[in-house]
Steps between C-alpha positions, in 0.01 A plus 500: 500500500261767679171510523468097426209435727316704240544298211245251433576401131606132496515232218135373593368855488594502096289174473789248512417213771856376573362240755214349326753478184726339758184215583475447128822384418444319777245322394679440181749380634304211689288435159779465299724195755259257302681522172872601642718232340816371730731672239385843671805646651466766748684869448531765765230734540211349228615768238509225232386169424794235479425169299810217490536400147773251599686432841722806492347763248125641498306803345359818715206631414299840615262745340386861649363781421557887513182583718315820429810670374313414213262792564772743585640455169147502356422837670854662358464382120863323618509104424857464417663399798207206649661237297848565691282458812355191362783314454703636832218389710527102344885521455540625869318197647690255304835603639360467861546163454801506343392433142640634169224684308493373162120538319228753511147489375217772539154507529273824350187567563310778345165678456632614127830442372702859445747438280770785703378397823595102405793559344675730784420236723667220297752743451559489916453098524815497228681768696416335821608127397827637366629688839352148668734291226136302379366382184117671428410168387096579418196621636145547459324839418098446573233778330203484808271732446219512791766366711697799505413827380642598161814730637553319759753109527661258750862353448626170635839355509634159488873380543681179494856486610773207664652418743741160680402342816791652649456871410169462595403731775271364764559758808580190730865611555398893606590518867525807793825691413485477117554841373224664278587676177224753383539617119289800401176538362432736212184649625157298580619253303096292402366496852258705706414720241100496600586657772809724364182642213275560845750721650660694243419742250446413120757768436753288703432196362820488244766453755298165569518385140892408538517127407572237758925408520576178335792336761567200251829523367676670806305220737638205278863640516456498828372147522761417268810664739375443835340137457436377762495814708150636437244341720160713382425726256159712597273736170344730696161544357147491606459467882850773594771364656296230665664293190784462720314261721430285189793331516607278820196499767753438780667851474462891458655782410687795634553799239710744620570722244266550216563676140358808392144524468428588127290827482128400356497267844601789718162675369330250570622424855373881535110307521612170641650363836849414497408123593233458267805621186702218630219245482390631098833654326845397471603807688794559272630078537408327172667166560640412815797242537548253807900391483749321686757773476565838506770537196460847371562383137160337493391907496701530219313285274206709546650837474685365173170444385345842586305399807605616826541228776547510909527302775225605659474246834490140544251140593390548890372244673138670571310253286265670287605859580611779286666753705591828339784712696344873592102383498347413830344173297529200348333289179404182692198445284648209277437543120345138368721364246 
């Protein structure tokens, strides 16, 4: 891009601290070893929470959010599609670690309950959980007043799924020469948008509206078929495609070929450096695959199900390092898991 040495708008400039976020889940993570119970088991890349219910079979669990997307939608008068987010950001996670999504529940939090507002949002969480192949199994709506102000809300999601010891994906068996499958995003997906609302125009805002893919059902199949085979499986959300790096410390990752960049994130690049895109947005890669094979019908799956798939590069052996074919750079700041 031309002229990037001018561009000074970065994820911390929108009022999003990435790294001191980073030190808090450290933190949390330190607090909360007093109470982890032995039946813990470990999946790849922290996405989800896995808890061994008996020696081969345990529950994931994960909750999320959809950021300030809220106030996008709040600023268009447009609230129907949030509750797809909702759910896509907690279904995502869970197959990261190979788990079968199976129950949803939301949180609501509002100033003043508006009847339209509420209902096209439950309207999304039902729409969301049936493309995901989940149960909307309850929720809590909360009336705050003071706490928020009387337009305005905050939406949480919660969801449970399963998954066997032996589909269970921990990220120890990712290794250099593994190829990477990258699947499409459908726009911003729920990340970044602080920054996306900082450098665009209100009267652009729509394009960023699009609801986050939901990669369930084509990611089970391919669970299903390829057992075995898939070694990683990488939502690429807050913190860019420094997610990668979640996975297996003792590797990195060479992309050599990347999908098309969906429009509302070329605008933005317009006001941001290439480098600092990579290290916010998915950049066009919603989920990225780590396999142990290169069979082309493992595309198939995903184009059956109306997302477009590649094999965009493979597992280096540059621990820690994101290298990106055609940028003089690499992401070698490690996201915290």
């Amino acid at each position: 891009m031309t002229g990037e040495s001018k561009l000074k708008e970065t994820y911390a400039s929108s009022g999003v601290q990435i790294k001191k976020a980073e030190a808090f889940v450290e933190r949390i993570k330190s607090t909360a070893k007093r109470n982890q119970h032995q039946q813990m088991w470990r999946g790849a890349g922290g996405y989800a929470s896995v808890y061994g219910m008996t020696e081969d079979t345990a529950v994931a669990v994960t909750t999320d959010g959809v950021g300030t997307k809220l106030l996008v939608a709040h600023a268009l008068g447009k609230f129907d599609t949030l509750g797809i987010d909702l759910v896509a950001m907690c279904a995502n996670d869970l197959i990261c670690v190979g788990a079968t999504p199976n129950l949803f529940l939301d949180y609501f939090a509002v100033g003043k309950l508006n009847d339209k507002v509420a209902d096209d949002i439950i309207a999304g969480i039902v729409e969301g959980c049936d493309r995901a192949g989940m149960i909307l199994a309850g929720g809590e709506t909360a009336e705050m007043p003071g706490v928020y102000e009387p337009d305005h809300f905050d939406l949480a999601g919660f969801a449970v799924g399963s998954v066997s010891k032996s589909s269970l994906i921990t990220g120890e068996k990712i290794k250099a020469g593994q190829k990477v499958i990258a699947v499409a995003s459908t726009g911003i997906h729920s990340n970044g948008l602080s920054l996306a609302r900082r450098v665009l125009p209100e009267s652009q805002w729509a394009d960023i509206l699009e609801p986050t893919a939901i990669y369930v059902k084509p990611v089970l199949q391919l669970l299903n078929r390829f057992a075995g085979k898939i070694t990683g499986i990488v939502h690429i959300t807050g913190g860019g495609w420094r997610n990668l790096l979640r996975l297996q410390p003792s590797v990195g990752f060479s992309v050599t070929k990347s999908l098309a960049v969906p429009d509302s994130l070329q605008r933005i690049a317009q006001s941001v450096e290439t480098a600092e895109m990579y290290k916010t947005f998915n950049m066009g890669m919603g989920l990225a695959i780590t396999v142990d094979s290169d069979d082309e019908a493992m595309l198939e799956i995903f184009k059956e199900a109306g997302h477009h798939a590649a094999f965009a590069g493979e597992v280096s052996d540059r621990a820690g390092v994101v290298e990106i074919s055609g940028f003089d750079f690499v992401l070698e700041d490690k996201l915290k898991d």
